[in-house]
C-alpha positions in Angstrom: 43.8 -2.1 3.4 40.9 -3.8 3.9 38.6 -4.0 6.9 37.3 -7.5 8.9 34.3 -8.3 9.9 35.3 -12.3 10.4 33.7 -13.1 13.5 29.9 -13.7 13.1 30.7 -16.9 10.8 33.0 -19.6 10.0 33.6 -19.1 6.3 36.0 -16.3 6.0 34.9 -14.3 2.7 35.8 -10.4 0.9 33.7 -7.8 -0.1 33.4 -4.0 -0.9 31.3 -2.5 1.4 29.7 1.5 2.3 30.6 1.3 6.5 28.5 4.9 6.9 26.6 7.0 5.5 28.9 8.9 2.9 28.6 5.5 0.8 32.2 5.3 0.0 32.9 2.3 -0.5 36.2 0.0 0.7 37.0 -3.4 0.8 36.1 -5.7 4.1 36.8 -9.1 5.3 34.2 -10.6 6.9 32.2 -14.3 6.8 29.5 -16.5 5.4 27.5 -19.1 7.5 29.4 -22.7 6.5 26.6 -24.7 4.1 23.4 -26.2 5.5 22.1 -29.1 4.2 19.4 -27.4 2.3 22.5 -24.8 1.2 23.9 -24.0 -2.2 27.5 -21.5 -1.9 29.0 -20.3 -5.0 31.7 -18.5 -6.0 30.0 -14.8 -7.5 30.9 -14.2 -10.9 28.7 -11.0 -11.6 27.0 -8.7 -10.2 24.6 -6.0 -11.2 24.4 -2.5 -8.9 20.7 -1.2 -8.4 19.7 2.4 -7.7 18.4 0.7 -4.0 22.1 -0.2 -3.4 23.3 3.7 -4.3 19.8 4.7 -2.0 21.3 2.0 1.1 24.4 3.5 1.0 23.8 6.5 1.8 21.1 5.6 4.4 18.2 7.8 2.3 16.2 5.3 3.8 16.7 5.5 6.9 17.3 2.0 8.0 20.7 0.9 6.6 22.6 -2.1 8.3 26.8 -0.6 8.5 28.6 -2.2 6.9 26.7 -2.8 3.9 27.6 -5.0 1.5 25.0 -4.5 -1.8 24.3 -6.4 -4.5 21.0 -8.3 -5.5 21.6 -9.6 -9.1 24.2 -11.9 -8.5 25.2 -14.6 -11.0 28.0 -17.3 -9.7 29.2 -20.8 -10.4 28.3 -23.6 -7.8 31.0 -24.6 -5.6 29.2 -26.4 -2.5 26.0 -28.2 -1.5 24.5 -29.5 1.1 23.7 -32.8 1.3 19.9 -32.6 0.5 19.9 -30.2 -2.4 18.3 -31.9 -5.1 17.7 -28.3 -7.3 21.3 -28.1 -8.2 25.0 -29.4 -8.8 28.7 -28.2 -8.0 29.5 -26.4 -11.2 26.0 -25.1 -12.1 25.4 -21.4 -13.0 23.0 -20.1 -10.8 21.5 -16.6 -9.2 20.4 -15.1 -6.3 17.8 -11.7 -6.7 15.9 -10.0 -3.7 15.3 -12.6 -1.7 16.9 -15.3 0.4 14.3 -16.4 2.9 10.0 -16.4 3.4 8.2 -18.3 5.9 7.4 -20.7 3.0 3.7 -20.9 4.8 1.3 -18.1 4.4 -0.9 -17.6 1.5 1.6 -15.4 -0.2 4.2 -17.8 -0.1 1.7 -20.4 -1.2 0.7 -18.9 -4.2 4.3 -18.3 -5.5 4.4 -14.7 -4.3 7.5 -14.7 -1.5 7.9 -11.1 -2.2 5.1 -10.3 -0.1 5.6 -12.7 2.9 5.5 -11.1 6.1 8.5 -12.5 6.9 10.7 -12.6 4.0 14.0 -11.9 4.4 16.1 -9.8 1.4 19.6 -10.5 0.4 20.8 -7.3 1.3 20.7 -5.3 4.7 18.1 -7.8 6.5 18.6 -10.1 9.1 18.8 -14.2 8.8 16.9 -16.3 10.9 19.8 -16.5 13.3 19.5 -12.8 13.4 22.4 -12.4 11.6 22.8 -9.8 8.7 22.4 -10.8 5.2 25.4 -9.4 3.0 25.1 -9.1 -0.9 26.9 -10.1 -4.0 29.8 -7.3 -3.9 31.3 -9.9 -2.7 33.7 -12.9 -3.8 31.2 -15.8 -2.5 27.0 -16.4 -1.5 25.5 -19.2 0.2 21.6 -19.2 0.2 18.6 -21.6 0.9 18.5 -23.8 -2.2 15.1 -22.3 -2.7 15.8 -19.3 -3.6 18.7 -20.5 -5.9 17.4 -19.5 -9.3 18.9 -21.9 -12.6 20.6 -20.1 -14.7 20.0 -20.9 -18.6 22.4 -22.1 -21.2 22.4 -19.5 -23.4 21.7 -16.4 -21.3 25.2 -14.6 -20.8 26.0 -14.0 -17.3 27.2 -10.7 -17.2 24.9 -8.7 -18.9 22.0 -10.8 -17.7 22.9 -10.2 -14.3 20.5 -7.5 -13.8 17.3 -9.2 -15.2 16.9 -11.1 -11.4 15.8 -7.6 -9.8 15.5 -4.9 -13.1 13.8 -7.7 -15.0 11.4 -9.2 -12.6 10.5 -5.8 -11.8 9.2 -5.0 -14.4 8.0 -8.0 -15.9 6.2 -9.3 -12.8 3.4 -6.4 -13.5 2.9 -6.6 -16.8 2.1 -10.3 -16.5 0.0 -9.4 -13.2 -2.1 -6.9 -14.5 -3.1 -8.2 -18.3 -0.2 -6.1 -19.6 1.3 -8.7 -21.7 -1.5 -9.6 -24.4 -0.8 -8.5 -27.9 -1.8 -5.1 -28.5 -2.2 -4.0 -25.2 -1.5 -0.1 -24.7 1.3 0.3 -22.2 3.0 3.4 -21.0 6.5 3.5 -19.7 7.6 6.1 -17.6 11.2 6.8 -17.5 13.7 5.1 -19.8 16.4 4.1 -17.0 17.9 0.6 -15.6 14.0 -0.6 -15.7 12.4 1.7 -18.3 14.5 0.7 -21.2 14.0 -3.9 -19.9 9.9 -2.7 -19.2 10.3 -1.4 -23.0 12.1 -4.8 -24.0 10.0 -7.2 -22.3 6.6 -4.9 -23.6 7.0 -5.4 -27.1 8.3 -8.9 -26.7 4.5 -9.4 -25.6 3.0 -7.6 -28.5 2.3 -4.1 -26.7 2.2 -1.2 -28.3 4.5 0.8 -26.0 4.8 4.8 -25.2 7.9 5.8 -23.2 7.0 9.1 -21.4 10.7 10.9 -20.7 11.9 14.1 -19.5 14.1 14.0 -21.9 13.4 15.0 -25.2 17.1 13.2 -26.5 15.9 10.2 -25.0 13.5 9.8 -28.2 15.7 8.6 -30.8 16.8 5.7 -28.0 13.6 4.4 -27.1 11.8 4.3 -30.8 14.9 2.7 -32.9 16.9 1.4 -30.1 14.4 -0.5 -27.9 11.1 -0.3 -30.4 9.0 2.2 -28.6 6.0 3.5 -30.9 5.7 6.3 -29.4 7.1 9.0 -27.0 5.5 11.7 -24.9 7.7 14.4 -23.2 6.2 14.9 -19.8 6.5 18.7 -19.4 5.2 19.7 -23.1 1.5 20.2 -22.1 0.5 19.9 -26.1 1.7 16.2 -26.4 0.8 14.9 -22.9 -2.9 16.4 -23.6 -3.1 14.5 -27.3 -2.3 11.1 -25.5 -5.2 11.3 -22.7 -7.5 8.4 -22.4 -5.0 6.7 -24.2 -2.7 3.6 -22.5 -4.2 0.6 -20.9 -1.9 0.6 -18.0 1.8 2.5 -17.3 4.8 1.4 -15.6 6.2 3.8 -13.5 10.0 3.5 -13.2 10.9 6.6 -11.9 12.8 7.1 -8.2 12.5 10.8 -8.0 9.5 12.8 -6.2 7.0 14.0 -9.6 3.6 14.6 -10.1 1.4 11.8 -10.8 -1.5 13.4 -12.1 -0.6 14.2 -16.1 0.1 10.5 -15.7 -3.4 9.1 -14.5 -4.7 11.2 -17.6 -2.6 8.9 -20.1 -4.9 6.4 -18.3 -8.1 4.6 -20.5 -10.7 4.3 -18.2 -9.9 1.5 -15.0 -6.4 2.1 -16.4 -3.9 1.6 -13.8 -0.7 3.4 -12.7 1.9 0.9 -11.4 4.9 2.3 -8.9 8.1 0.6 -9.4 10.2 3.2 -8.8 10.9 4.7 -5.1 9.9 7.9 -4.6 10.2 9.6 -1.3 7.0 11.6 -1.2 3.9 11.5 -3.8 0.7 13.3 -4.0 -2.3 11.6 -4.6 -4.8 12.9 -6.7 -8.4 11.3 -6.1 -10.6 13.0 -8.7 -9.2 11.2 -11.6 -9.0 8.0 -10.0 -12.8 8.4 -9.0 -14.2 9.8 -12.3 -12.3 7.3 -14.6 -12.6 4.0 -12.2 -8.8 4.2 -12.6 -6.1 2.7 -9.8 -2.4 3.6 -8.5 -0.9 0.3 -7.4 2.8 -0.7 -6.4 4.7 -4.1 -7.2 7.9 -5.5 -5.4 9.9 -7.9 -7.1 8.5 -11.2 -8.1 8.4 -14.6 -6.3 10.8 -17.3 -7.1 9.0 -19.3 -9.6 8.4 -16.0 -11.7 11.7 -14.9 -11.2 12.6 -18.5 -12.9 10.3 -18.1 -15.7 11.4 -14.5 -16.6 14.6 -15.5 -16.8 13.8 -18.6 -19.1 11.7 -16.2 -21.1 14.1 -13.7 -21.7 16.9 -16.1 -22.8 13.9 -17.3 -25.7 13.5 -13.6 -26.3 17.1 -12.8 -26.1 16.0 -10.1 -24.0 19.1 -8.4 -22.5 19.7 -5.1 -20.1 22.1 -2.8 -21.7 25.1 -3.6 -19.5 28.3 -1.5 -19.0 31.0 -4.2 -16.9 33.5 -2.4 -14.8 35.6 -3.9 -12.1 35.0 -3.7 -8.3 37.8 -0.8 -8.3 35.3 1.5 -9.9 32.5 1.1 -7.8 32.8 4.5 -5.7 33.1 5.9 -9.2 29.9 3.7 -10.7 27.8 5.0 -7.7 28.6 8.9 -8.9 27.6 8.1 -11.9 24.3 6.1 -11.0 23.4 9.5 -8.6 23.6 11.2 -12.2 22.1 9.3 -14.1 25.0 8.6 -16.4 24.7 5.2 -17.2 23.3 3.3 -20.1 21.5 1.4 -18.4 22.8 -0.5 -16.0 26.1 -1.0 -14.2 27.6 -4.9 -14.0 30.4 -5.5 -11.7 32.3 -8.7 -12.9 33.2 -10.0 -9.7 34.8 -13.1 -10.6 37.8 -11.7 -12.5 38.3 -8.0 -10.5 37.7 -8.8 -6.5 40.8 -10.5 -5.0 41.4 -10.8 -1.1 43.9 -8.7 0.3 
């Protein structure tokens, strides 16, 4: 039986949500603000599930909103505007990634970069501007700021594209940032997860000659004649890791878990950069090799909303695609065990549209 949570807004709307820290996950009614005149709703048709949602669910954090409804990669159909939308029509596929709101005023925002405004605002576990709390796409509808409505194109299928709008700009937002995407660029990728195997896929779309480093020897095969990788480096054999220093341009880091950063700065050419996109909880720092090779650690959140735009655009030229697996909103609970083990390939999709029904 499901839950409610119907009394902060007009529109009466359904959703799984995690209401404590054990992250289980149950249904919930609960609401969504009616349209603004600047407003887009639409009905959620997909949604992809991020290793953030599995880490806000169980509060690892620290600063979880209960209940929380996840979800940042959401792909819908327009069913509402307000009346001085001009970005889109009723029946237009559209998205919504990591952000719904940004004081649209400070240099960041000014140069395209909303994902560093002071005052942005995510689509998940934040609060609104009316200091209300903003609820993701495990749900059956989304209204957002036409701003941050993202167009979806033609030919890029919605369910397993569904992830590029947090996995995709994540990764693709630093390699364009930092000279990563020039032909023949040396770029290291470390982990081949959700993000590792798209930072693969958008790589060699740019020319790179890519490296995947992996704890996981069986993860070779995969990332060489599956995804294109050149070469692969298993982190803990000390003979390969030591043949590849001075090596890689720059290295996307996708990893979440706590590991040693140094055998990585050593991959680096000189004022080579390391670049955190994963999580980690704790991470030692070592200066030495930073100071001795003029090299840099750096970390990247998600990309604005006119990047986000242009990834998408470029991945449906590319026909760059996550590896998807769809399951319905039944499986979620299940989904998130598997996430925490790392058995998926690479990247759960919930499809929304045809598996969440109001009870």
């Amino acid at each position: 039986m499901a839950t409610s949570l119907e009394t902060e807004h007009p529109v009466k709307a359904f959703a799984w949500a995690a209401n404590d820290p054990t992250g289980v996950f149950a249904p919930l009614k609960f609401s969504r603000r009616e349209t603004g005149e600047h407003d887009v709703q639409f009905r959620v048709l997909y949604c992809g599930i991020c290793h953030s949602d599995l880490h806000l669910a169980k509060n690892d954090w620290g600063f979880t909103i209960y209940p929380l409804i996840p979800g940042h990669e959401i792909v819908g159909e327009v069913t509402e505007i307000g009346s001085k939308v001009k970005k889109v029509k009723i029946g237009d596929k559209v998205g919504v990634g990591c952000l719904v709101g940004s004081c649209r005023q400070c240099d960041e925002c000014a140069k395209n970069q909303e994902s560093y405004c002071p005052k942005q605002i995510i689509s998940i576990n934040s609060r609104y501007y009316d200091g209300t709390v903003t609820y993701g796409g495990f749900s059956n509808i989304m209204v957002a700021d036409e701003y941050f409505i993202i167009r979806w194109p033609e030919n890029l299928p919605l369910d397993s594209g569904a992830p590029l709008l947090c996995a995709g700009i994540t990764t693709y937002s630093p390699l364009r940032q930092f000279g990563l995407d020039k032909p023949g660029a040396s770029v290291g990728v470390v982990g081949l997860g959700g993000i590792g195997h798209l930072t693969v896929k958008f790589a060699k779309s740019f020319g790179s000659r890519v490296t995947v480093i992996s704890t996981s020897a069986n993860k070779k095969k995969e990332a060489i004649e599956t995804f294109g990788a050149d070469e692969f480096l298993v982190s803990h054999d000390q003979e390969q890791m030591q043949a590849a220093v001075g090596t890689l341009d720059g290295i996307i880091d996708t990893v979440s878990a706590n590991h040693s950063l140094l055998p990585l700065i050593n991959l680096l050419k000189p004022h080579g950069k390391l670049i955190l996109v994963g999580i980690p909880t704790e991470l030692e720092v070592p200066v030495f090799p930073l100071l001795l090779g003029g090299k840099s650690i750096v970390g990247t959140a998600s990309g604005g909303v006119k990047e986000t735009q242009d990834m998408l655009e470029f991945a449906a030229e590319h026909k760059i695609l996550p590896d998807v697996e769809v399951i319905p909103i039944d499986y979620v609970n299940t989904a998130m065990e598997r996430l925490e083990k790392g058995d998926v390939k690479y990247r759960f999709v919930i499809d929304i549209g045809n598996s969440l029904k109001a009870e």
